[in-house]
NUMI-373849 format. One line per 10 residues: their letters; for each residue x negated, y negated, z negated of N, C-alpha, C, CB. Coordinates in nm, 3 decimals, m for minus. Each point is the difference from the previous one (the first is absolute). Last residue first. Glycine has a CB too. Layout:
<vomars>
A> X,Y,Z,X,Y,Z,X,Y,Z,X,Y,Z | ...
</vomars>
This chain:
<vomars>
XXXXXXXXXX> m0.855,m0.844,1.675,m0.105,0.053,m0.094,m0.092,m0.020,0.100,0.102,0.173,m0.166 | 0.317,m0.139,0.275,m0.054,m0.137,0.071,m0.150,0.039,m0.102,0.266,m0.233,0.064 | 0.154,0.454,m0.193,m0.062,0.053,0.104,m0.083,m0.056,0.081,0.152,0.094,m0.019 | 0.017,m0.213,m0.401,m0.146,0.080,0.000,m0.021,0.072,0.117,0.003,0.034,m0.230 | 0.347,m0.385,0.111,m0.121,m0.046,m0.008,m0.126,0.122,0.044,0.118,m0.179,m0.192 | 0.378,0.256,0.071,m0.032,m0.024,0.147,m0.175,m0.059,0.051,0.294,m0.064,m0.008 | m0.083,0.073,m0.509,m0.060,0.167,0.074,m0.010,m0.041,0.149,0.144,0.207,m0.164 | m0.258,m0.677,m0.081,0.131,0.131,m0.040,m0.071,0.118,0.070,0.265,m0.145,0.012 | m0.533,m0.172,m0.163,0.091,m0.051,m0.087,0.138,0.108,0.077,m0.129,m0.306,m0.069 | m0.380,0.426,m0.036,0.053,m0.049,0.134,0.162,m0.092,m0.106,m0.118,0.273,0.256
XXXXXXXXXX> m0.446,m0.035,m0.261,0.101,m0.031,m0.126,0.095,m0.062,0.157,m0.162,m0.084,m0.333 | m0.267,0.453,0.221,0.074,m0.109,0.115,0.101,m0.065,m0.077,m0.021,0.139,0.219 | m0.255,0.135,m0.474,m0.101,0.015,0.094,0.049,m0.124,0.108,m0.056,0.289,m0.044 | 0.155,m0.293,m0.513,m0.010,0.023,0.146,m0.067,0.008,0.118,0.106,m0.048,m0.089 | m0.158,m0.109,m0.394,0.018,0.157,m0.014,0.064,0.044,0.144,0.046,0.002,m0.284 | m0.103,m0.466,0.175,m0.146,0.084,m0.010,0.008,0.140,m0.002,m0.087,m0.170,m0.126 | 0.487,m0.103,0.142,m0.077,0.013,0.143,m0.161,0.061,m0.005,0.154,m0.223,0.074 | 0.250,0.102,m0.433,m0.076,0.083,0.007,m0.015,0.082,0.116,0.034,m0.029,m0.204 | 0.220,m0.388,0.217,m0.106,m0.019,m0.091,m0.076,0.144,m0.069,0.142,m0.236,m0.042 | 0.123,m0.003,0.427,m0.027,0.150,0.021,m0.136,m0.038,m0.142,0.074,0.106,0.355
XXXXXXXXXX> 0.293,m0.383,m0.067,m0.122,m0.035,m0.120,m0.057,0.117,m0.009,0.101,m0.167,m0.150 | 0.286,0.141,0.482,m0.116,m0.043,m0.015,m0.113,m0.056,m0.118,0.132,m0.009,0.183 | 0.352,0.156,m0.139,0.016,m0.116,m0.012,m0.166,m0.003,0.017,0.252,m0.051,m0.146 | m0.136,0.451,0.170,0.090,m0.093,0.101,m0.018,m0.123,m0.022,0.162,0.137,0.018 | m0.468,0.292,m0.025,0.036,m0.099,m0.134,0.056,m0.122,0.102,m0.222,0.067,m0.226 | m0.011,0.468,0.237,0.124,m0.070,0.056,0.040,m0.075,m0.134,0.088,0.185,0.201 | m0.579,0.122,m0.097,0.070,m0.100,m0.059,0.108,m0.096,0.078,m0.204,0.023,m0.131 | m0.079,0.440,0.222,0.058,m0.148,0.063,0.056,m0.004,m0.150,0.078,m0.007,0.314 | m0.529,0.328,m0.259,0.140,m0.018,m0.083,0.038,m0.119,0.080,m0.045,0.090,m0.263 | m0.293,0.349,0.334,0.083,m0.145,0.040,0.050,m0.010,m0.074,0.035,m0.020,0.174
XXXXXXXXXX> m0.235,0.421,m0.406,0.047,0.017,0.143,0.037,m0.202,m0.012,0.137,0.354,0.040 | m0.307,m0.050,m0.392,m0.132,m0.029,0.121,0.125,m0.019,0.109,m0.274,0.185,m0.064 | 0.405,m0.092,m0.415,0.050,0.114,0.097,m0.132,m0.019,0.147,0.341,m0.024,m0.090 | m0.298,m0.326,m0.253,m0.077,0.083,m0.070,0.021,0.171,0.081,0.034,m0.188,m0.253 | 0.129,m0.220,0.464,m0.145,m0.035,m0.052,m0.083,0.122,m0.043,0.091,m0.220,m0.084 | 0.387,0.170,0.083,m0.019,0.024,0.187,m0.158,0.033,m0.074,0.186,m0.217,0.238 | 0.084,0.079,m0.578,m0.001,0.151,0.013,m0.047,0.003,0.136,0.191,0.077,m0.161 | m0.196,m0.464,0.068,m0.098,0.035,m0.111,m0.006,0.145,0.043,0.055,m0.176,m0.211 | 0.271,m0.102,0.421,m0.116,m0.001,0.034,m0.096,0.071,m0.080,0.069,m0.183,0.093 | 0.323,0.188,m0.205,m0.012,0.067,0.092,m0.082,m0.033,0.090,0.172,0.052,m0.053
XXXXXXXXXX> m0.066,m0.258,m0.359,m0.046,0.138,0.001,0.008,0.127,0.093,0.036,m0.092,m0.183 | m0.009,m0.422,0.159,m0.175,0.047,m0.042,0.022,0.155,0.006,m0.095,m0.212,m0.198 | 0.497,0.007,0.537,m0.029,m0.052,m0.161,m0.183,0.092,m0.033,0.362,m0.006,m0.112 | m0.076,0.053,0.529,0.063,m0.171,m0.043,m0.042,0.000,m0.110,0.211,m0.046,0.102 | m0.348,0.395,0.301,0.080,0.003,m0.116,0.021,m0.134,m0.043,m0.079,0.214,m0.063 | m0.166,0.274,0.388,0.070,m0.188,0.035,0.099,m0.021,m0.172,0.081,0.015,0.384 | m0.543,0.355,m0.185,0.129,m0.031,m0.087,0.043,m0.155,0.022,m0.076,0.182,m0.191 | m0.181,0.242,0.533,0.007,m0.191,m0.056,0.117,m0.020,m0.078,m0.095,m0.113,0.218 | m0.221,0.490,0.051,0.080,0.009,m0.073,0.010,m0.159,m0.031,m0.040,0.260,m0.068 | m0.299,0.014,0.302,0.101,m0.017,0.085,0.127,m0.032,m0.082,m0.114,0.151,0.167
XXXXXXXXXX> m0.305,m0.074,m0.417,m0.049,m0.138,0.161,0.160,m0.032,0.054,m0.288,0.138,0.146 | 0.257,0.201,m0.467,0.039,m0.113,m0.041,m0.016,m0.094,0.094,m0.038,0.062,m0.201 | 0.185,0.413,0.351,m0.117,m0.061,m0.063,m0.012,m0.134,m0.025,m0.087,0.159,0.090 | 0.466,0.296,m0.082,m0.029,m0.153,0.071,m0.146,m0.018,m0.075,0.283,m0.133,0.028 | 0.093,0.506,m0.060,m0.141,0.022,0.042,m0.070,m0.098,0.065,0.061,0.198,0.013 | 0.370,m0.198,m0.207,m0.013,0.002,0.125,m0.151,0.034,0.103,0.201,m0.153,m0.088 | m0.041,0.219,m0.422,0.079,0.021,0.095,m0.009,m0.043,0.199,0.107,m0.020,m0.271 | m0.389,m0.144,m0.034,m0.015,0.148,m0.041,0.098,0.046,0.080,m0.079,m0.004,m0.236 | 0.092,m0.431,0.157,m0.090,0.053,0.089,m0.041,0.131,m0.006,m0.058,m0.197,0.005 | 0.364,0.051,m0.291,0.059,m0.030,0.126,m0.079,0.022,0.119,0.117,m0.151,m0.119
XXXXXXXXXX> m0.297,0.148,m0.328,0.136,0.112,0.003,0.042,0.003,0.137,0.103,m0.050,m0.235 | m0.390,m0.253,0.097,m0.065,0.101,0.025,0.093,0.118,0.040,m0.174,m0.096,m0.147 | 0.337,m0.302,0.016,m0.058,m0.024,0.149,m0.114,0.127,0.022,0.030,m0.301,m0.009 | 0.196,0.276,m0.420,0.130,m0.008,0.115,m0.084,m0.012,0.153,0.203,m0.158,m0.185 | m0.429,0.054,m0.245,0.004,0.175,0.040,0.124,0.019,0.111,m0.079,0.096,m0.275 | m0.159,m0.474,0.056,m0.025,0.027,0.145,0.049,0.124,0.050,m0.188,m0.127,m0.021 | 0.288,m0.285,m0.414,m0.044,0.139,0.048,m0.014,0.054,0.124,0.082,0.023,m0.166 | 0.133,m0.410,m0.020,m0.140,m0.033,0.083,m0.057,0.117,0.011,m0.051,m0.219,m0.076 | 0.482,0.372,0.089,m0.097,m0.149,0.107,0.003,m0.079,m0.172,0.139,m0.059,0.372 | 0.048,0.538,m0.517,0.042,m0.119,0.071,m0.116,m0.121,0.027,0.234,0.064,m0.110
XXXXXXXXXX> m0.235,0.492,0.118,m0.009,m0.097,m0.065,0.062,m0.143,0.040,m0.178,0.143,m0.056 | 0.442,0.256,0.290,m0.164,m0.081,m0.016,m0.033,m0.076,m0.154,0.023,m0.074,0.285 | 0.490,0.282,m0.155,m0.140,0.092,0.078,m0.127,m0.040,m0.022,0.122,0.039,0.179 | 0.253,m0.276,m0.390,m0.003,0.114,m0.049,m0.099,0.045,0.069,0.210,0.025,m0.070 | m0.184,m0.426,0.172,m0.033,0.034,m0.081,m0.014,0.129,m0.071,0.050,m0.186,0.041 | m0.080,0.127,0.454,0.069,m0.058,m0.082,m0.038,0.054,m0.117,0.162,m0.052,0.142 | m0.236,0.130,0.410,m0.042,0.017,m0.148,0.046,m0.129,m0.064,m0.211,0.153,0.041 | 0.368,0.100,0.453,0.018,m0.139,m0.089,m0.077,0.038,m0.131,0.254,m0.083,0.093 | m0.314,0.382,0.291,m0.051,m0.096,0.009,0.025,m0.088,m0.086,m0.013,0.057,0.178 | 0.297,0.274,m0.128,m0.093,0.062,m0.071,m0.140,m0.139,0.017,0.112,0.317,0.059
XXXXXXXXXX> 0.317,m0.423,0.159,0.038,0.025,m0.139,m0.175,0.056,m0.074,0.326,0.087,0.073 | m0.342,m0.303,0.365,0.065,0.127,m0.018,m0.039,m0.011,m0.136,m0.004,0.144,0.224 | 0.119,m0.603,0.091,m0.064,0.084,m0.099,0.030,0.115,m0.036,m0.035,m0.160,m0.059 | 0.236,m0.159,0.382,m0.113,m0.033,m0.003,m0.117,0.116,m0.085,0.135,m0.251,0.031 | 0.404,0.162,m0.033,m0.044,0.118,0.106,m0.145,m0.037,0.065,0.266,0.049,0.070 | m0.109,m0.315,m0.476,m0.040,0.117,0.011,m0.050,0.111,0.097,0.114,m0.085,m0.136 | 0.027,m0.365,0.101,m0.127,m0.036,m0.020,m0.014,0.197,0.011,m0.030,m0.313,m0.177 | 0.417,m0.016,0.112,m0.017,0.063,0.157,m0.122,0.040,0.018,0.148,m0.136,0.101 | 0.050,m0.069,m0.556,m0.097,m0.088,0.094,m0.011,0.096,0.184,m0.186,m0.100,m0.290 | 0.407,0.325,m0.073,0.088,m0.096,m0.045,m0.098,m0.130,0.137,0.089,0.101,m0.360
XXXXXXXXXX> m0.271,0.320,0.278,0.130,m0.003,0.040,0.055,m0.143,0.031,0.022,0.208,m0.133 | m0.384,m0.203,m0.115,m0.046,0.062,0.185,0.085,0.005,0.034,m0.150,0.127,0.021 | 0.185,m0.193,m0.463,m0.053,m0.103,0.039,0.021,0.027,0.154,m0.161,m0.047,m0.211 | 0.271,0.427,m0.023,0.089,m0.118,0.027,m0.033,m0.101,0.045,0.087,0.061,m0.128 | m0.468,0.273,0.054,0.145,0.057,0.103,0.078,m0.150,m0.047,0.037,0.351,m0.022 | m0.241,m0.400,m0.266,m0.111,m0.017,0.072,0.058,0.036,0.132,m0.180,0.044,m0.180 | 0.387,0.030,m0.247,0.004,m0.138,0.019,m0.110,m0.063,0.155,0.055,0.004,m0.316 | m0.055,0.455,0.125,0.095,0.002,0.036,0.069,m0.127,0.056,m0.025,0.181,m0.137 | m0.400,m0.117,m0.032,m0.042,0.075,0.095,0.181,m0.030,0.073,m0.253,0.207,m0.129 | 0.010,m0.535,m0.197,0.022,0.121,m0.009,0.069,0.072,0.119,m0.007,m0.062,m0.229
XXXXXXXXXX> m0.362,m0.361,0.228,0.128,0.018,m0.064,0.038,0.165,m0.009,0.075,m0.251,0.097 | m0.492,m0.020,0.048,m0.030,0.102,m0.180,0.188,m0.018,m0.054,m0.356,m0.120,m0.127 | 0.109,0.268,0.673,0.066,m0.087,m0.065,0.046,0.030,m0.204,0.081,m0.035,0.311 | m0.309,0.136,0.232,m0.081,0.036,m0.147,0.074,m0.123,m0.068,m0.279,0.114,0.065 | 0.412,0.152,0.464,m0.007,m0.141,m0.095,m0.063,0.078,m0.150,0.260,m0.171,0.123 | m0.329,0.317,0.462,0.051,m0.019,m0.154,m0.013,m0.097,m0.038,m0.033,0.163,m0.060 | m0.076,0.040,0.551,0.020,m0.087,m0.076,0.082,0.030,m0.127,m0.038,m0.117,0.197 | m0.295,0.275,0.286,0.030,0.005,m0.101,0.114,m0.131,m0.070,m0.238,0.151,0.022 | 0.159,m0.106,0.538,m0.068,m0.034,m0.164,0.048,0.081,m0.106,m0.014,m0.233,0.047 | 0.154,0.146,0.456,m0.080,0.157,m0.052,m0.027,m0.003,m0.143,m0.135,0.035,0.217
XXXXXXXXXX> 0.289,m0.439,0.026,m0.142,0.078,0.078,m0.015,0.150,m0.086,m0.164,m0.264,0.060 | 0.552,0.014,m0.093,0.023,0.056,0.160,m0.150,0.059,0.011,0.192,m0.200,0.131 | m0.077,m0.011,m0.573,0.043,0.182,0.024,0.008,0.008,0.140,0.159,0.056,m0.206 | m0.337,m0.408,0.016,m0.063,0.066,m0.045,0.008,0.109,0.040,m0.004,m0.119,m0.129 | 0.315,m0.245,0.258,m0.168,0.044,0.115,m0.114,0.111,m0.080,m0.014,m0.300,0.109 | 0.470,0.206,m0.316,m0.007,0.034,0.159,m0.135,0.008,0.051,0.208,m0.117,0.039 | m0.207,m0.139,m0.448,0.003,0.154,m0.014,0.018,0.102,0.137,0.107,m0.073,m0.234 | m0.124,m0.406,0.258,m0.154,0.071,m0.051,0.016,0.136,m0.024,m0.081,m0.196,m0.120 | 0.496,m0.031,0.203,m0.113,m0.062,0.090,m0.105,0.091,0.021,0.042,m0.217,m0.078 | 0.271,0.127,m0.265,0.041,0.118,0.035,m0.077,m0.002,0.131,0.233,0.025,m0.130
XXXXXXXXXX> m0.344,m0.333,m0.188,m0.028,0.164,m0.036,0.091,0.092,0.127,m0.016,m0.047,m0.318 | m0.054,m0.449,0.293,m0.085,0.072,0.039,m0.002,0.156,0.017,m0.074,m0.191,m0.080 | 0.271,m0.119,m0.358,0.004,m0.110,0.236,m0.136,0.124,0.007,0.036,m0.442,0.039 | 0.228,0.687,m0.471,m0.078,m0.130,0.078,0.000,m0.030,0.120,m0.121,0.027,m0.127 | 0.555,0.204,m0.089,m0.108,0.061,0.038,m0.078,m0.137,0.041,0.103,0.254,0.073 | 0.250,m0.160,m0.478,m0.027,m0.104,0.123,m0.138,0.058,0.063,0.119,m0.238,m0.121 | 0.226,0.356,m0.356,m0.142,0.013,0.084,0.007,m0.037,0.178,m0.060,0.214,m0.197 | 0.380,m0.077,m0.219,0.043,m0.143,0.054,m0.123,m0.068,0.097,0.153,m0.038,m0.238 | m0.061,0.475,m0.003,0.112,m0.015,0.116,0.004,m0.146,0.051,0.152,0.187,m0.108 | m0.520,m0.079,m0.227,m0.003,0.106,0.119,0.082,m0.048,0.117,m0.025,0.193,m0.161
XXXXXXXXXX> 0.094,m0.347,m0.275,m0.131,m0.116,0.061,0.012,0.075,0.166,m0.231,m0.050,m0.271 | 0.475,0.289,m0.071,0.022,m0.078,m0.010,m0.023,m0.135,0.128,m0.018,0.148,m0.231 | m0.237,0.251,0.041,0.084,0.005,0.129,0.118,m0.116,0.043,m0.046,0.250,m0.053 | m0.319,m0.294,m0.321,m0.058,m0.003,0.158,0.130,0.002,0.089,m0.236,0.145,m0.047 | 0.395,m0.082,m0.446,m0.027,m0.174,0.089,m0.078,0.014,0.150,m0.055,m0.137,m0.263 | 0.167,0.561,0.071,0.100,m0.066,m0.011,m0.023,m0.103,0.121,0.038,0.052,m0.262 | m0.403,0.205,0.059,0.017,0.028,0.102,0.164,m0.113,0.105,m0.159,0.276,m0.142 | m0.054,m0.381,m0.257,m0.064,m0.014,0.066,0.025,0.027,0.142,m0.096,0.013,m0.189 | 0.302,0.189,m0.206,0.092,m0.150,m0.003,m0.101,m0.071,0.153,0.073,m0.056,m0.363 | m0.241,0.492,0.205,0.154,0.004,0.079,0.036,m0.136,0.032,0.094,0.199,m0.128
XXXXXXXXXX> m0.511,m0.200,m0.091,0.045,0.056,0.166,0.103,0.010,0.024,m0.135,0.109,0.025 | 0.117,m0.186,m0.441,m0.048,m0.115,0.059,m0.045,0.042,0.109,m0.045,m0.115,m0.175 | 0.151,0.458,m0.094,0.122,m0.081,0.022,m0.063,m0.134,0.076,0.147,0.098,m0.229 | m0.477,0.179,0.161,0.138,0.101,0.090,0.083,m0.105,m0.007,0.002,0.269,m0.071 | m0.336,m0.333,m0.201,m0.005,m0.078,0.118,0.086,0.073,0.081,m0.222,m0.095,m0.021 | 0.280,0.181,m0.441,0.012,m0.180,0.032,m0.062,0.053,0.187,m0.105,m0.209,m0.332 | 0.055,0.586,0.124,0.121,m0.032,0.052,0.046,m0.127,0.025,0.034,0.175,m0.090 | m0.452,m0.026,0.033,0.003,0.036,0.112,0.185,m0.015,0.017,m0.269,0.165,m0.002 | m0.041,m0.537,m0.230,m0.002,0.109,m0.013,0.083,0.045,0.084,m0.073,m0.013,m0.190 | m0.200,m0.369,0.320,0.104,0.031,m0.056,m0.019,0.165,m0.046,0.134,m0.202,0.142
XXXXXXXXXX> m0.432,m0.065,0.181,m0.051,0.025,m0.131,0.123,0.021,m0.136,m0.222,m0.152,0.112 | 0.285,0.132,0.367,m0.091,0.090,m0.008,m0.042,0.042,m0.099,m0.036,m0.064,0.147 | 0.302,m0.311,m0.011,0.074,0.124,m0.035,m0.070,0.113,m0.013,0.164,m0.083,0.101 | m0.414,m0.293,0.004,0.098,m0.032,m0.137,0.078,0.098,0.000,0.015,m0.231,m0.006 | m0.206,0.228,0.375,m0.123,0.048,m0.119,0.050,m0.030,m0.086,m0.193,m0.025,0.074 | 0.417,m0.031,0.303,0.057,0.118,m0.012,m0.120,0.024,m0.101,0.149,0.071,0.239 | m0.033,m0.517,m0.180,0.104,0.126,m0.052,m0.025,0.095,m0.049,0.091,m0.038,0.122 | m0.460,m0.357,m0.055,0.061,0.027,0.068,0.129,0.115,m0.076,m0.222,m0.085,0.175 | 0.061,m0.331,m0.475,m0.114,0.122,0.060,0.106,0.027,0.065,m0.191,0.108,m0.159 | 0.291,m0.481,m0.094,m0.121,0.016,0.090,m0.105,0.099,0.014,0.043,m0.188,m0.030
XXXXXXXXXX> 0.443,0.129,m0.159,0.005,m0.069,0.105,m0.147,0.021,0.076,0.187,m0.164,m0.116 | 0.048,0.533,m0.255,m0.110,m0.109,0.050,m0.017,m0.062,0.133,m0.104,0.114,m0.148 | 0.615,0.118,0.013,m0.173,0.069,m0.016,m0.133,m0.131,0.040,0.109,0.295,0.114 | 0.431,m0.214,m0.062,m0.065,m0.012,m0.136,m0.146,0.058,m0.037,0.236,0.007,m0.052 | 0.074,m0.025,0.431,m0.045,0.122,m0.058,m0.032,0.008,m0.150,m0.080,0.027,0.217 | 0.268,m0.372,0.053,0.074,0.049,m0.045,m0.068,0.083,m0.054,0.154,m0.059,0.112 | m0.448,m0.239,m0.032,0.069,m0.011,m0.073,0.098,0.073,m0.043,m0.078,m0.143,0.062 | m0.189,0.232,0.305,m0.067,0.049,m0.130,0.102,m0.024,m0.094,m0.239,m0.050,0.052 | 0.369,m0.083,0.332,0.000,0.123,0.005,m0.023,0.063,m0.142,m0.068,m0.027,0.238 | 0.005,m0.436,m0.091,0.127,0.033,m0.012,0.028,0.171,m0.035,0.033,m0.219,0.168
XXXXXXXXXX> m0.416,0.075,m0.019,0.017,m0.083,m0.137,0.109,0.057,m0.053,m0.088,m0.217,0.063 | m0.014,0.335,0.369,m0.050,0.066,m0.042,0.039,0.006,m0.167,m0.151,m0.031,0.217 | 0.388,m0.071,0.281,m0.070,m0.048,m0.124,m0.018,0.038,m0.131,0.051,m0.126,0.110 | 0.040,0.255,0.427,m0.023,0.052,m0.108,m0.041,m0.098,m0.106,m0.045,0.191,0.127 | 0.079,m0.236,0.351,0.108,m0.031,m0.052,m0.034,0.066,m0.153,0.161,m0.013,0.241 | m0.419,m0.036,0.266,0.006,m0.001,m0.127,0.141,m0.032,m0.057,m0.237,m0.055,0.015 | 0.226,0.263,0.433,m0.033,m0.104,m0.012,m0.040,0.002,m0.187,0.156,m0.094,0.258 | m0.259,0.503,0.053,0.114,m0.081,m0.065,m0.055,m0.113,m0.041,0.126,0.177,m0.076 | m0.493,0.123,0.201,0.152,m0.025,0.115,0.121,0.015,m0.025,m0.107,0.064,0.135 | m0.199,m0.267,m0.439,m0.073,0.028,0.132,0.056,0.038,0.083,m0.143,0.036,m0.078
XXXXXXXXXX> 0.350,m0.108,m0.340,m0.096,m0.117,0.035,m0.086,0.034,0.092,0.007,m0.085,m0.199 | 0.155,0.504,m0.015,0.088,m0.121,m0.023,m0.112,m0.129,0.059,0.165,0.115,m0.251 | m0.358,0.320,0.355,0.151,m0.026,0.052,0.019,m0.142,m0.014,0.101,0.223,m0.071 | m0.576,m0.054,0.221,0.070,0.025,m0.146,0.136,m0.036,0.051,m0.192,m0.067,m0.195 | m0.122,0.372,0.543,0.083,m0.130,m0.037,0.023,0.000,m0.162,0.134,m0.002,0.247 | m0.489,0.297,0.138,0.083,m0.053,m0.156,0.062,m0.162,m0.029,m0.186,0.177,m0.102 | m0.025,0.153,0.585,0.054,m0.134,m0.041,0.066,0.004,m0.147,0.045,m0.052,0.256 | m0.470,0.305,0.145,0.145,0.031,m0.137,0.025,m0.143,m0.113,m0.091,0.313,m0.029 | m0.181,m0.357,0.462,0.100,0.152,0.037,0.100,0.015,m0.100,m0.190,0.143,0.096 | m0.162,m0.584,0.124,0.055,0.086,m0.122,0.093,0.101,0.048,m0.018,m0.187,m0.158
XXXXXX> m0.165,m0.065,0.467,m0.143,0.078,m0.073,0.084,0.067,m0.162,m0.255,m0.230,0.115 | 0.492,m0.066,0.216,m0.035,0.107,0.067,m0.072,0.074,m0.035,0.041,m0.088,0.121 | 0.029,m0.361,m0.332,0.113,0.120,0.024,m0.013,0.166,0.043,0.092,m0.217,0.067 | m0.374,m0.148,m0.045,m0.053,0.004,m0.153,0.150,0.095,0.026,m0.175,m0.270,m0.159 | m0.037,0.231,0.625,0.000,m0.133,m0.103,0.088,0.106,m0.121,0.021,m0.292,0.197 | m0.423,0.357,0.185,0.131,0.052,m0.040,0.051,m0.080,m0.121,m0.059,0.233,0.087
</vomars>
């Protein structure tokens, strides 16, 4: 039975997995004004509680921003159809915010794919490399990690697959897949994994 047919519950990350990348990050921090070399949402973590309210809001701003202009990846609408003709499970474990997360989907034709209570996002989960979104999600579906596989484009959604015990694909378009040690499959787009 080949590597499709054995998985049941499918976690997607969003931006750069099923959207094309577009987020630059640098650029981000800068407006925020916050340290170029640590990720956002731990630099806004270590703010006080009204500095980081306002640097979410402005956060929330620039994502949606990014949101209406989101491009669904080569593959996705492919892979997701076949997730949902066999019956499957599927969510996303994404570290954007919950309202910018609906638009992405909107805005890409990506939604009538996903039930709202399935999307975890920052507000609902710790945020990836944390694992608590894939426990959350398997909980909800009463899934067992064997039958579970996180797909994603960066260490922390592989990291969060790892430490949750479930697959991880690694999607890296331009093929280098330089944190491939933390993957189970690595592919360069989403159409790739029904051939798995």
């Amino acid at each position: 039975m080949n590597y499709f047919k054995r998985k049941k519950n499918w976690i997607f990350d969003m931006d750069g997995t099923l959207t094309i990348a577009n987020h630059d990050f640098e650029a981000i921090k800068r407006e925020l004004d916050i340290p170029l070399d640590i990720d956002i949402l731990t630099s806004l973590s270590k703010l006080t509680k009204e500095e980081a309210e306002r640097k979410h809001t402005q956060l929330n701003k620039i994502e949606l921003k990014i949101a209406k202009t989101s491009l669904p990846s080569p593959g996705s609408f492919e892979l997701l159809q076949k997730i949902k003709t066999e019956k499957n499970q599927i969510g996303i474990l994404t570290r954007n915010s919950f309202a910018n997360s609906i638009e992405t989907l909107k805005v890409t034709n990506l939604m009538e794919y996903f039930h709202p209570d399935f999307i975890f996002c920052r507000e609902r989960a710790l945020p990836k490399p944390n694992p608590e979104g894939i426990f959350r999600l398997m909980d909800l579906w009463k899934a067992n990690p064997t039958d579970t596989v996180m797909i994603g484009d960066y260490v922390y959604d592989l990291d969060a697959g790892k430490a949750a015990g479930v697959d991880t694909i690694y999607i890296d378009p331009t093929g280098s897949f330089p944190f491939k040690e933390s993957a189970t499959h690595c592919v360069k787009e989403l159409g790739e994994i029904l051939n798995l």
